[in-house]
N, C-alpha and C positions, 0 to 999 in steps of 0.2 A: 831173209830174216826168218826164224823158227819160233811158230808159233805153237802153243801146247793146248790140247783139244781144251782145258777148261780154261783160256784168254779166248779161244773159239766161239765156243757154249757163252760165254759172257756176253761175246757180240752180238748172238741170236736172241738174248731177249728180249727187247725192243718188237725184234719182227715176230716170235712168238705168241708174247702178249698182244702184239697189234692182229695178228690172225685171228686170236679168242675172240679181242675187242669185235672185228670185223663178223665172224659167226654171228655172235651173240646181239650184236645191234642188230642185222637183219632178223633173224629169228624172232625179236622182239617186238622191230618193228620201232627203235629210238633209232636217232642220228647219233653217231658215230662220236660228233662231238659235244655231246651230250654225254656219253660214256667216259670218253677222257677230261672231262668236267672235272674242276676243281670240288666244285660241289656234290650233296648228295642227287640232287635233283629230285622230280616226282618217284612215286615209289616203283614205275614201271621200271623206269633206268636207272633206277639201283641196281633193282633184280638181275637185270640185265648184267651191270656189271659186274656183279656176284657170282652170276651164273660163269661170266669170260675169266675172272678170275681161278674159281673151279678150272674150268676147261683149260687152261693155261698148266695147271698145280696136276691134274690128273692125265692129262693126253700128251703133254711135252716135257711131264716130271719135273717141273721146274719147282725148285725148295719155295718155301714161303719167302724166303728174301727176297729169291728172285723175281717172285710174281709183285712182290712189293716195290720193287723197283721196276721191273716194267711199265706195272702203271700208278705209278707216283703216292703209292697210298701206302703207312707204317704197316709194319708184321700183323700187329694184332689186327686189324680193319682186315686185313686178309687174311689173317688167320678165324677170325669171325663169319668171313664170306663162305669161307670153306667148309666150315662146320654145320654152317645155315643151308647151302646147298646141300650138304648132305641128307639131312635132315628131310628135307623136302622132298627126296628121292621116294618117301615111304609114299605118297602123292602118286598111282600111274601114270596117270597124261604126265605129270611133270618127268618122269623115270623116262618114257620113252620118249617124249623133247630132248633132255640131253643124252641119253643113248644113241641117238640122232646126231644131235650137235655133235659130240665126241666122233663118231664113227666119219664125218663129213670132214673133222679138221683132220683125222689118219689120214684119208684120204687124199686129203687136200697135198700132203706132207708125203704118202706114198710109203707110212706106217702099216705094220699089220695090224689086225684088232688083237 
Protein backbone atom coordinates (compact mmCIF):
# COMPACT_ATOMS: atom_id res chain seq x y z
CA UNK A 1 0.00 0.00 0.00
CA UNK A 2 1.36 3.66 -0.82
CA UNK A 3 1.47 5.86 1.67
CA UNK A 4 2.00 9.74 1.11
CA UNK A 5 4.34 11.56 3.55
CA UNK A 6 1.36 13.99 4.67
CA UNK A 7 -1.16 10.38 5.80
CA UNK A 8 2.68 9.78 7.35
CA UNK A 9 2.93 13.23 9.19
CA UNK A 10 -0.76 12.56 10.32
CA UNK A 11 0.24 9.56 12.09
CA UNK A 12 3.07 11.24 13.95
CA UNK A 13 0.95 13.40 15.93
CA UNK A 14 -0.13 11.63 18.64
CA UNK A 15 3.58 10.62 19.23
CA UNK A 16 4.84 14.20 18.60
CA UNK A 17 2.37 15.92 20.98
CA UNK A 18 2.95 12.99 23.32
CA UNK A 19 6.95 13.85 23.37
CA UNK A 20 6.13 17.64 24.11
CA UNK A 21 3.54 16.43 26.69
CA UNK A 22 6.31 14.08 28.17
CA UNK A 23 9.14 17.14 28.13
CA UNK A 24 7.21 19.46 29.48
CA UNK A 25 5.49 17.47 32.57
CA UNK A 26 9.01 16.57 33.68
CA UNK A 27 10.40 19.87 33.37
CA UNK A 28 7.54 21.11 35.36
CA UNK A 29 7.36 18.59 37.57
CA UNK A 30 3.07 17.67 36.80
CA UNK A 31 2.07 14.18 36.05
CA UNK A 32 1.59 13.38 32.73
CA UNK A 33 -1.97 12.81 33.27
CA UNK A 34 -2.59 15.84 34.56
CA UNK A 35 -1.33 17.29 31.17
CA UNK A 36 -3.77 15.30 29.04
CA UNK A 37 -6.43 16.26 31.61
CA UNK A 38 -9.75 17.15 30.40
CA UNK A 39 -9.46 19.91 32.64
CA UNK A 40 -7.51 23.20 33.06
CA UNK A 41 -6.01 21.94 36.32
CA UNK A 42 -3.87 24.15 38.81
CA UNK A 43 -2.23 26.92 37.10
CA UNK A 44 1.31 24.94 37.21
CA UNK A 45 -0.14 22.27 34.69
CA UNK A 46 -1.63 24.64 32.57
CA UNK A 47 1.60 26.14 32.01
CA UNK A 48 2.90 23.16 31.48
CA UNK A 49 0.59 22.31 28.95
CA UNK A 50 1.02 25.53 27.18
CA UNK A 51 4.55 25.36 27.30
CA UNK A 52 4.17 21.26 25.34
CA UNK A 53 1.80 22.76 23.11
CA UNK A 54 4.40 25.55 22.02
CA UNK A 55 7.18 22.85 21.92
CA UNK A 56 4.92 20.63 19.68
CA UNK A 57 3.89 23.97 17.12
CA UNK A 58 7.79 25.29 17.19
CA UNK A 59 10.28 22.14 17.36
CA UNK A 60 8.08 19.55 15.08
CA UNK A 61 6.20 22.44 12.95
CA UNK A 62 3.16 20.95 13.60
CA UNK A 63 0.10 23.64 12.29
CA UNK A 64 -2.16 24.84 15.05
CA UNK A 65 -4.62 21.97 13.93
CA UNK A 66 -2.35 19.74 14.47
CA UNK A 67 -1.39 20.47 17.81
CA UNK A 68 -5.09 20.72 18.44
CA UNK A 69 -5.56 17.50 17.79
CA UNK A 70 -2.79 15.94 19.37
CA UNK A 71 -3.93 17.02 22.47
CA UNK A 72 -7.59 17.08 22.31
CA UNK A 73 -8.03 20.88 22.87
CA UNK A 74 -9.88 23.47 19.81
CA UNK A 75 -7.46 25.83 17.53
CA UNK A 76 -8.03 28.79 19.60
CA UNK A 77 -7.00 27.22 23.24
CA UNK A 78 -3.98 26.52 21.22
CA UNK A 79 -3.65 29.07 19.42
CA UNK A 80 -3.88 31.23 22.86
CA UNK A 81 -1.12 28.77 24.21
CA UNK A 82 1.19 29.78 21.67
CA UNK A 83 0.77 33.29 21.84
CA UNK A 84 1.19 33.16 25.82
CA UNK A 85 4.25 31.25 25.43
CA UNK A 86 5.67 33.51 23.47
CA UNK A 87 5.05 36.22 25.39
CA UNK A 88 6.70 34.83 28.27
CA UNK A 89 9.83 34.24 26.29
CA UNK A 90 10.70 38.30 27.11
CA UNK A 91 11.06 36.36 30.93
CA UNK A 92 15.06 34.89 30.88
CA UNK A 93 14.85 31.95 33.17
CA UNK A 94 11.62 31.32 31.27
CA UNK A 95 13.77 31.85 27.52
CA UNK A 96 16.43 29.55 28.62
CA UNK A 97 13.80 26.67 30.15
CA UNK A 98 12.43 26.33 26.79
CA UNK A 99 15.52 26.92 24.85
CA UNK A 100 16.30 23.88 26.82
CA UNK A 101 13.24 22.13 26.38
CA UNK A 102 13.28 22.82 22.55
CA UNK A 103 17.01 21.89 22.09
CA UNK A 104 16.26 18.25 24.28
CA UNK A 105 13.02 17.31 22.23
CA UNK A 106 15.71 17.98 18.69
CA UNK A 107 17.71 15.84 20.22
CA UNK A 108 15.54 13.44 21.38
CA UNK A 109 14.18 13.32 17.44
CA UNK A 110 18.03 13.56 16.19
CA UNK A 111 16.94 17.30 14.65
CA UNK A 112 19.43 19.75 14.09
CA UNK A 113 18.93 23.12 16.07
Amino acid sequence: MDRSVSSFDGALEPLRAGMAQIVAAHAYGVALDEIRARSRGESRTALARQVAMYLAHVVFSMTITEVAHGFGRCRATVYHAIQHVEALRDDPELNRRLGWLEATLRGAVGQQP
